[in-house]
N, C-alpha and C positions, 0 to 999 in steps of 0.2 A: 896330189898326184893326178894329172890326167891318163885318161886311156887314149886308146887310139884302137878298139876293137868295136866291132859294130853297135851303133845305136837309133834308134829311131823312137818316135815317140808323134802319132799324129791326132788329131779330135777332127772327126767326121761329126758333124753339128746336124747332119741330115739324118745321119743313122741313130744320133744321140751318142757314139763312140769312140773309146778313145783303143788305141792301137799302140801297145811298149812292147819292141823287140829289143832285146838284149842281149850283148855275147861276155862273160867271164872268163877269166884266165884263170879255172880252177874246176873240178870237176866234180861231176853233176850229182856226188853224195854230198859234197859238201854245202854247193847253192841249195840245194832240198833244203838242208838242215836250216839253211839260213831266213827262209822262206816260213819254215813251218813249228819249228821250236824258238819259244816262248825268248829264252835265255839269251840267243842270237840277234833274234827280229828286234827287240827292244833296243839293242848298240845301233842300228841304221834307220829304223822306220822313220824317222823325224827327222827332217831335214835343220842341220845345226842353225841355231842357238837351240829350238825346241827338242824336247827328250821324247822319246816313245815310254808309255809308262803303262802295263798289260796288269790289268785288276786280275784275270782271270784266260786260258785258252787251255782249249780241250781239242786238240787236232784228232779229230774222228769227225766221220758221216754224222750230221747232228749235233756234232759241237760245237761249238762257241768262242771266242774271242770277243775279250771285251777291253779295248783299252782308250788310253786318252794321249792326245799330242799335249804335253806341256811348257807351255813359254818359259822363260825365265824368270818372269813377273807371275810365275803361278798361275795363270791363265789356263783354263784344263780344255780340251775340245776333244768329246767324247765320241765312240762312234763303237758300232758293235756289228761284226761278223760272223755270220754261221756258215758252217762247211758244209755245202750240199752232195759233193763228188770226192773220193779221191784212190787216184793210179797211183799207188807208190812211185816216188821215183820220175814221173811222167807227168802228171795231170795234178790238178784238183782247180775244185770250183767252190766257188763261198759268194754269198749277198752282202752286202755291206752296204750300213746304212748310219749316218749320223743320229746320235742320242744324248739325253740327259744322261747326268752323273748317275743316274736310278736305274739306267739300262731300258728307260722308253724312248724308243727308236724313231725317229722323224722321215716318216716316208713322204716321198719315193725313196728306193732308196736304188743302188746297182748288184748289177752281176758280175763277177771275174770270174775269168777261166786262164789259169794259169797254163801253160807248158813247156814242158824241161827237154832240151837233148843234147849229148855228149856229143863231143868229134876230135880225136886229138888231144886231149884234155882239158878242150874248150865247151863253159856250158852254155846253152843258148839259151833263155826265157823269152817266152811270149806269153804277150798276158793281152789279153782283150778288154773291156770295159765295159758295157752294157749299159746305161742307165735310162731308167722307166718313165721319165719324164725329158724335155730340153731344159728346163728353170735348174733339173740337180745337175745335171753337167754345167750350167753357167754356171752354179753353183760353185762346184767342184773348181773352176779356170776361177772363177773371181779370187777364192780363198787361196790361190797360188799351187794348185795341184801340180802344173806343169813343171813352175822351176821345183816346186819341193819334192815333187816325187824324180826329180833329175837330180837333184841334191842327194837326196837317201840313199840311189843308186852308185851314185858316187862315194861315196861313205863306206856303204857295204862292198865295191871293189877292193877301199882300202881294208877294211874286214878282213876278207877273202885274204887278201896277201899275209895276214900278220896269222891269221887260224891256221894257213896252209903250210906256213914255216913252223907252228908248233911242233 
């Protein structure tokens, strides 16, 4: 299923940043959910054939997410976020940074700042991308962040349609 609602997605290599605006056709209790519960996020974070597979997430100020993208070949590639900020509903922010299976974290790592708003019944995400070094954004573009993180959003639109007809 393609969309045809706004998207954009750009890497500023000067600022070290990446820029994903986003509109869904569903409303903005729902993308939250999608976003920040554990049970959700794991059906799209990984762009297909690989699974999103969450050892552990504590969505509060201070907590954590710890999961791993998994290939098909079992192939695990780990990586762990803490939640620094969050607006219900509106905001939050988290550091995410690539780690072993042990939860030791390979810095640099980045910043997101997510944000959420309704219109219509359409929800918009913007999300910014921060990262403390240029080698982890090359990083990031090498390992196929751009198409995979276009892939998972694509994924989670079709999400969105099948959770919203429940």
């Amino acid at each position: 299923m393609k969309t045809s609602l706004p998207f954009d997605l750009t890497v500023d290599k000067t600022t070290k940043t990446v820029f994903v605006n986003r509109e869904f056709d569903a409303r903005l209790s729902l993308v939250w959910d999608a976003f920040t519960k554990q049970e959700i996020l794991d059906q799209w974070w990984a762009p297909k054939p690989w699974a999103s597979k969450t050892k552990f997430m504590d969505f509060k100020v201070g907590g954590r997410r710890f999961y791993a993208m998994v290939s098909p070949e079992g192939q695990e590639r780990w990586a762990i976020q803490k939640f620094t900020s969050i607006s219900p509903k509106t905001n939050f922010k988290m550091s995410n940074a690539f780690a072993d299976k042990d939860e030791n974290p390979e810095l640099p790592g980045s910043d997101w700042d997510y944000n959420f708003s309704e219109q219509n019944g359409k929800t918009k995400v913007s999300i910014t991308i921060y990262n403390e070094s240029l080698a982890r954004l090359e990083k990031m573009i090498e390992m196929g962040f751009q198409g995979g993180f276009t892939m998972g959003l694509q994924q989670l639109d079709e999400l969105l349609l099948i959770l919203k007809n429940k």
